[in-house]
C-alpha positions, 0 to 999 in steps of 0.5 A: 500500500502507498503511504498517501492512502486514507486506509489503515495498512496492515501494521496499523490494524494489527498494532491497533487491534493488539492495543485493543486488547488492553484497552477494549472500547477501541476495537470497534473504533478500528474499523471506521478510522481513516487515515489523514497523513503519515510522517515516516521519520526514519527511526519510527512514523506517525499516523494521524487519524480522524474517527468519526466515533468516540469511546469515552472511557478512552478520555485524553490519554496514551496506551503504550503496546504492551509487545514487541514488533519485530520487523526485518532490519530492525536490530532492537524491534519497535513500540507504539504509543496511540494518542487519544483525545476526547475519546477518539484516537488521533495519532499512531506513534511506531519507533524503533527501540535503540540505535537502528533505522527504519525504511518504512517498509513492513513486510515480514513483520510480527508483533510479539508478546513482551517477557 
């Protein structure tokens, strides 16, 4: 998928839908998100949203990914942070843990519980 399309891509769905499991009334907010920009910054990238829905119990806060995405050429893995506010996520935030770069690219990747 090219990065000016308004649709979530596939690391997007699953980093959100494994966000879901921590915090649960964002799963049916994933499939209404679309996508306003995204800034790949060669160490992570942002993803803006708008979301036509809220979940209020999802207030003005972060949820951190409790995993790991593990991508081909990226030393360390990654996180991700997801933005909310006023109950409506906002902003995706995927970086890379340590010293390595990122293309952007995500084939191949996996996202992996942390011990």
């Amino acid at each position: 998928m090219q990065p000016g399309q308004i649709e979530l891509n596939d690391l997007e769905v699953a980093t959100l839908q494994r966000l879901a499991l921590t915090s649960p009334s964002l799963d049916p907010l994933i499939g209404k998100i679309r996508v306003l920009s995204r800034e790949f910054t060669g160490v992570g990238s942002y993803t803006n949203f708008q979301c036509p829905d809220t979940a209020p119990d999802l207030g003005d806060r972060k949820i951190s990914l409790e995993a790991l995405i593990s991508m081909p050429n990226v030393p360390h893995g990654m996180g991700a942070i997801l933005f909310c506010e006023n109950g409506k996520p906002t902003c995706l935030e995927i970086f890379v843990y340590g010293d390595g770069n990122w293309d952007g690219l995500y084939e191949g990747y996996s996202i992996e519980e942390t011990q």
